[in-house]
C-alpha positions in Angstrom: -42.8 134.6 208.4 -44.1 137.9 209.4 -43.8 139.5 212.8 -46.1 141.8 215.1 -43.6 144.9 216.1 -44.8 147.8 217.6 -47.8 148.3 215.6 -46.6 147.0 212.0 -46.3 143.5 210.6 -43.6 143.5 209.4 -41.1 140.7 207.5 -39.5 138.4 210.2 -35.9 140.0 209.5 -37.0 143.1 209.6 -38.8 142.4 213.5 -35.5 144.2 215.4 -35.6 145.1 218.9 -33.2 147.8 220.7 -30.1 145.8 222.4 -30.7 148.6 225.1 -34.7 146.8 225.6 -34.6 145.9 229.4 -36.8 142.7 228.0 -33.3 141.9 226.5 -31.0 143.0 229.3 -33.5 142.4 232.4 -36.0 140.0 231.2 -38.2 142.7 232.3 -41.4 141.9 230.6 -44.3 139.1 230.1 -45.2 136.8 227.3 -48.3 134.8 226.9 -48.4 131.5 224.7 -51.7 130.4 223.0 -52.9 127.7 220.9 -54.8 129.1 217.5 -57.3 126.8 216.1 -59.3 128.3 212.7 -57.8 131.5 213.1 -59.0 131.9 216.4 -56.7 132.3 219.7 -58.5 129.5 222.1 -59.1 131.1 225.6 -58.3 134.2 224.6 -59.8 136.7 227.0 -58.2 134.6 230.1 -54.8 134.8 228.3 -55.2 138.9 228.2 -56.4 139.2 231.7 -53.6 137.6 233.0 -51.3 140.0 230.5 -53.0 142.7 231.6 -53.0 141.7 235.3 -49.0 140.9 235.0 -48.6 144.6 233.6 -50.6 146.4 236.2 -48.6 144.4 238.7 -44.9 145.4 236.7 -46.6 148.6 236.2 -45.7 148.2 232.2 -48.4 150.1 230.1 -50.6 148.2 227.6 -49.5 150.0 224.4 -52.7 148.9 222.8 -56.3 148.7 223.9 -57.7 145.0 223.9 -59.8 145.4 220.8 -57.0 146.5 218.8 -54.3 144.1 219.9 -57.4 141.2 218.8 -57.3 143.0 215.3 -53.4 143.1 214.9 -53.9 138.8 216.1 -56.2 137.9 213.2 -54.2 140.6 210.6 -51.3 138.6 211.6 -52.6 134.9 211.4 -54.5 136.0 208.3 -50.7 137.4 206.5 -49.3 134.5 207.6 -51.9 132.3 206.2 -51.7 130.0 209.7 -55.1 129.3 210.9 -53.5 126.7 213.3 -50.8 127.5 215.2 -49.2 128.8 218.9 -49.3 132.5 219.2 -46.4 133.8 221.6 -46.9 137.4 222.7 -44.1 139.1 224.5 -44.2 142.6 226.4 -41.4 144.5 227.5 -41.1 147.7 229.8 -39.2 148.9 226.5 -36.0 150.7 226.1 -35.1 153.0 229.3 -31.9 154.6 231.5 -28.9 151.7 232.4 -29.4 150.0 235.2 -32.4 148.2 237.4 -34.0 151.4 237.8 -37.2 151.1 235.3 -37.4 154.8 235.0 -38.0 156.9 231.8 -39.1 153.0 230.2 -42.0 154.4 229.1 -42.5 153.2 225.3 -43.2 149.3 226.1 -42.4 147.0 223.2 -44.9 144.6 221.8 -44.4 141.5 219.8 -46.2 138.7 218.1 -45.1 135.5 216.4 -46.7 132.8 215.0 -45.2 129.2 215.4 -46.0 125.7 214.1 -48.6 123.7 216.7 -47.9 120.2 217.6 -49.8 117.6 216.0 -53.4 117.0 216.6 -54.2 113.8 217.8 -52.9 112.0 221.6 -49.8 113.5 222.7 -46.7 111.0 223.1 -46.8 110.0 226.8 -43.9 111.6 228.5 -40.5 111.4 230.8 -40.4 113.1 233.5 -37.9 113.9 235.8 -37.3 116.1 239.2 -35.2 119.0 238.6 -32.6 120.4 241.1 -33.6 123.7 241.3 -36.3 125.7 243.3 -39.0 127.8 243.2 -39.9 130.2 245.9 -42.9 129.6 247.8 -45.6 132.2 248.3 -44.2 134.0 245.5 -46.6 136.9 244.2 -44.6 136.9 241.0 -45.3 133.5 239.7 -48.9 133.9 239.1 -47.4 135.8 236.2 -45.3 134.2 232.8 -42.6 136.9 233.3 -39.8 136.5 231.4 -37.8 135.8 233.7 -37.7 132.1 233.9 -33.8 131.1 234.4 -35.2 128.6 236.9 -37.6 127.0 233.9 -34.7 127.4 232.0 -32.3 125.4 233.6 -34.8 122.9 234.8 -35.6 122.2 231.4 -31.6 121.8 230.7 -31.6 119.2 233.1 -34.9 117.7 231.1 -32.4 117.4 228.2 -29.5 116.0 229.6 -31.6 112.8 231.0 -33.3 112.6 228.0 -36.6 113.2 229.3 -39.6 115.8 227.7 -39.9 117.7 230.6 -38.5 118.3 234.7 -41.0 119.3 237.7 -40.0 121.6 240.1 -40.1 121.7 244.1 -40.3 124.9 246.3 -38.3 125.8 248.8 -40.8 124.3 250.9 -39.9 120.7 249.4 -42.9 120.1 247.5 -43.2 119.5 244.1 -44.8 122.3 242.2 -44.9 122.6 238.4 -43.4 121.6 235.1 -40.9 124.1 233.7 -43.2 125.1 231.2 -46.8 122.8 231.7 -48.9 122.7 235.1 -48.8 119.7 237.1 -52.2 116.9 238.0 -52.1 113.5 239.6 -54.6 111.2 239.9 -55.3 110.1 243.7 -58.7 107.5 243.1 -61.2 109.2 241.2 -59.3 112.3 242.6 -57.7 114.7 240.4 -55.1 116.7 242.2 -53.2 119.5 241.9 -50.6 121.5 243.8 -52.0 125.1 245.3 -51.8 128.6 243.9 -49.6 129.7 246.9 -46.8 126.6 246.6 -45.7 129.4 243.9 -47.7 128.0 241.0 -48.8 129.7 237.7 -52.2 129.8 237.4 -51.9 128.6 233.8 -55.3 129.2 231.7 -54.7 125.1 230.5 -54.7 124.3 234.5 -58.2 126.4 234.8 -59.7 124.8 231.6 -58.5 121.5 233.1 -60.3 121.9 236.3 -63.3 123.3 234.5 -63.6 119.9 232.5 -63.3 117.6 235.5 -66.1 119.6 236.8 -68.0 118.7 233.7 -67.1 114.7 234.1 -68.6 115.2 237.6 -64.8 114.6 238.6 -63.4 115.8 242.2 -60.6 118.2 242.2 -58.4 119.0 245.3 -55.3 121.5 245.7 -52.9 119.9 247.9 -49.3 120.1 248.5 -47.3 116.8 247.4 -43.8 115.2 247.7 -41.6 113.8 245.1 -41.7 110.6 246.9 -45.0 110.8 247.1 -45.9 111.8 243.4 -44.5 108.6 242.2 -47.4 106.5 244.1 -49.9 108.5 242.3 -52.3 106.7 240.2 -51.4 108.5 237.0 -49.7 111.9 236.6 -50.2 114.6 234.0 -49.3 118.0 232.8 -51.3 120.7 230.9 -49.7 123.2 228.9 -51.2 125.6 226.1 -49.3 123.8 223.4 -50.0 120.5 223.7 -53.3 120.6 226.3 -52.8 117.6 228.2 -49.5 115.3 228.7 -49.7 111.8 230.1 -46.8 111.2 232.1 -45.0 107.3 231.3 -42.3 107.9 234.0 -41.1 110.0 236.6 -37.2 109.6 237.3 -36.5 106.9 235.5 -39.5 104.8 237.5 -43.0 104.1 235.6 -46.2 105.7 236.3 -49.1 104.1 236.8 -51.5 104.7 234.4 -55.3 106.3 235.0 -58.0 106.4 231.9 -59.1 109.6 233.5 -56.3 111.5 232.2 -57.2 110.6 228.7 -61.2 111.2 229.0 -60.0 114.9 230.2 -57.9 115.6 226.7 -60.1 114.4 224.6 -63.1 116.4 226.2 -59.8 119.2 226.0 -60.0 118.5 222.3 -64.0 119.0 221.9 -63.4 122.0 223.7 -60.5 123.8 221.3 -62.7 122.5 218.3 -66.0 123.9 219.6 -64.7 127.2 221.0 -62.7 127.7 217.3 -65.9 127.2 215.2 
């Protein structure tokens, strides 16, 4: 496999970053996840926005101008020889003086890798189950994929343990706000719902290309706040995520969910949609 590092692709064992990178030490950095479909990143201009908004916000300067870092992406899928795949690009504030202070950081590092995509075709439906830990609400952080995501992290420990494919997590406000790594939509009716930016959601590029499709299908789409309780009397439940695009849920705590055809009619319009855009 062979690694975006700094400029150079370069052998996988030979992508090395400092043990004194604050990424490393701090998780002070981003990372953006995107699925590639004929050698081309889908969505990705929203992806780089978001980087670039994340970086302005951490005030972490872009090493490379947008044009070149699209060049390094297709020298990297071509070396590879991976026309389909998930691209993960990380961004760390770089190697600086010990401690929290980020000054004298001043050389970010930048990597890319290429990783095996799931399977086209439907997605298993999956378990879901409520994790115990919280997110903060009104958090201006979490519109960003920092990587910081011990929270995620432990969530999706939980995930494990109960043998289920993935844990939603509440705010400190008690309402249920995202997957550890996927966006979270019920179905209410012919209602597709969705928890709000300001619970402390990311706004995931999947979640926008979502909400642009129910448009499409003439669908109504509401932000509104929601219960665990309450989730499980949804008419269907379903997650988006980059990787897989949209995840029926089967069961939510061990209880079944009910199950919507709308859910279905939005992935495979998601599907038309990477296949289109990747011509």
């Amino acid at each position: 496999m062979q690694i975006f590092l700094n400029g150079q692709v370069v052998p996988e064992e030979r992508a090395v970053v400092s043990v004194l990178d604050r990424g490393f030490l701090y998780g002070d950095g981003l990372f953006e996840t995107m699925r590639v479909r004929n050698g081309k990143p889908f969505r990705w201009d929203q992806h780089l926005e978001r980087l670039q908004r994340g970086a302005e916000f951490l005030k972490i300067k872009l090493p490379y101008p947008p044009g070149a870092l699209r060049r390094f992406v297709d020298e990297l899928i071509a070396k590879n020889e991976m026309p389909g795949a998930l691209l993960r690009l990380t961004l760390s504030r770089g190697v600086g003086v010990r401690g929290y202070s980020p000054k004298g950081a001043d050389s970010p590092t930048l990597v890319m890798s290429l990783h095996a995509a799931p399977a086209d075709g439907v997605p298993p439906r999956w378990k879901l189950i409520t994790s115990s830990h919280h997110l903060p609400a009104n958090e201006p952080l979490a519109q960003f994929k920092t990587c910081n995501k011990l929270p995620q992290i432990l969530a999706r420990a939980e995930a494990d343990a109960a043998g289920a494919n993935e844990a939603l997590l509440l705010n400190t406000d008690g309402f249920v706000v995202e997957g550890a790594s996927s966006n979270l939509f019920w179905v209410q009716g012919e209602t597709i719902c969705t928890p709000p930016l300001a619970a402390g959601v990311l706004e995931g590029v999947t979640r926008a290309v979502v909400v642009e499709i129910c448009h499409t299908l003439a669908l109504k789409v509401s932000e509104k706040n929601i219960t665990a309780e309450e989730l499980k009397r949804a008419d269907g439940i379903f997650v988006s995520l980059s990787s897989f695009g949209v995840v029926e849920a089967s069961s939510l705590d061990g209880e079944s969910c009910k199950q919507s055809p709308l859910p279905g009619k939005i992935l495979c319009r998601y599907s038309e949609l990477i296949e289109k855009e990747g011509a």
